[in-house]
N, C-alpha and C positions, 0 to 999 in steps of 0.2 A: 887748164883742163881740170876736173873734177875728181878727185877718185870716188866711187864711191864704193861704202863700205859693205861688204859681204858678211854677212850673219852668219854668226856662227853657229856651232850647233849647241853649245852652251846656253844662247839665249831663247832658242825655238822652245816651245809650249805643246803639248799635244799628247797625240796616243802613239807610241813608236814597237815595233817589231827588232829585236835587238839578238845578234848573236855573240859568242864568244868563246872562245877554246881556251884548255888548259895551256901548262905551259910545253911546248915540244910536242904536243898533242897527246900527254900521258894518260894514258887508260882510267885515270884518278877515280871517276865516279861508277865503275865497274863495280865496286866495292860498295855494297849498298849501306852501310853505315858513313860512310864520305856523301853519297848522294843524299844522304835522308839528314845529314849536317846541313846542306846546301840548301834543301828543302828547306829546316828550321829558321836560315838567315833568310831565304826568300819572307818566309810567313812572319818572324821577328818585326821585319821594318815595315812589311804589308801592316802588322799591325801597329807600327808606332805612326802611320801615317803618312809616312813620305813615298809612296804611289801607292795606283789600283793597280792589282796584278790582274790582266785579263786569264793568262795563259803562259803555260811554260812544260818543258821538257829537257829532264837533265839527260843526258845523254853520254857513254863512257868519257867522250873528252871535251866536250865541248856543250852550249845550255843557248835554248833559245828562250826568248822573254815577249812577250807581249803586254805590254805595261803602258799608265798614264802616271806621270812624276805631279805629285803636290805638292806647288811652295817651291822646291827646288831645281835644278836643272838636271839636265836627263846626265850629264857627264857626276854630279852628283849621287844622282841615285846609283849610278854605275859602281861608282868609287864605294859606296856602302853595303853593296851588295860583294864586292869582290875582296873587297878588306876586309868587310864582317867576315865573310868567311876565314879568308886566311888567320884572320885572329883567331878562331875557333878551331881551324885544322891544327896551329900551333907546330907546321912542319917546317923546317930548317930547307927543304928544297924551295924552288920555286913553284907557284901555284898556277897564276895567269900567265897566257899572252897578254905583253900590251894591247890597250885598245879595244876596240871592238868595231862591232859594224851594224848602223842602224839605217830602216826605212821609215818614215812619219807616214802613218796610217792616216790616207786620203778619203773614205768613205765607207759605210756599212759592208758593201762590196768589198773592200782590200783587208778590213779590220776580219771578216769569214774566212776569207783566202789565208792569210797568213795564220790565223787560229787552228786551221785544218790541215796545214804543210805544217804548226809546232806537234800537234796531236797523230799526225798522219808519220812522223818521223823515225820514231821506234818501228814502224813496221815497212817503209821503207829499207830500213837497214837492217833486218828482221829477228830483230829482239823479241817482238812478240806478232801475236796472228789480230790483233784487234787493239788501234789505240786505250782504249780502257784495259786491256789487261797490261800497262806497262804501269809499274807500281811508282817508277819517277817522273810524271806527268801530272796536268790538272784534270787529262782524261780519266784518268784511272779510278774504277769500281772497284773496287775488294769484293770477293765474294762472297756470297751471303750465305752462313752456314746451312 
């Protein structure tokens, strides 16, 4: 009999929708100098290379990501996004939940849907009245004096 081998998600390639919570679901990113750190490790490795960030929404406990990984694997990108930070928070508690929980973005169709449920989320939960006015999003407009 055969086995055959199931792929992991280590070696898949693609455009993925990824969630992930603090650790115990702590309020951590309420505190908007914590969320605008999170911010700067999103945009840090956006700019060194290693994924496109479609889309994201830091949210009090937990951040959704809409992202494509270059050159490396998505459990990679993950790993550098959650460590860079905790390197930078430099707290003594813990940060993460282990793990996380991703979808491989199937078509133009799923990659809108899930853009618009990260953007759509702050007001869901009603942080604010219009995804651009939530300052920890890629929605977000500043207003213009």
């Amino acid at each position: 009999m055969a086995i055959m081998a199931i792929p992991t998600r280590a070696t898949s390639h693609g455009t993925f929708f990824i969630s992930t919570q603090t650790y115990n679901r702590r309020r951590l990113f309420r505190v908007t100098a914590t969320a605008e750190l999170l911010i700067e490790t999103l945009q840090h490795y956006r700019r060194e290379g290693n994924y496109k960030l479609h889309a994201f929404v830091v949210m009090p406990d937990h951040i959704h990501l809409l992202l494509t990984p270059i050159d490396i694997t998505l459990e990679r990108t993950i790993q550098l996004i959650k460590g860079g930070f905790s390197h930078r928070l430099a707290s003594k508690l813990p940060t993460w939940q282990r793990g996380f929980t991703d979808h491989r973005i199937r078509d133009r169709e799923d990659f809108l849907t899930y853009r618009n449920y990260i953007h759509h989320n702050p007001v869901r939960a009603h942080l604010c009245q219009q995804p651009e006015d939530y300052p920890h999003s890629s929605a977000y407009q500043p207003p213009t004096p």
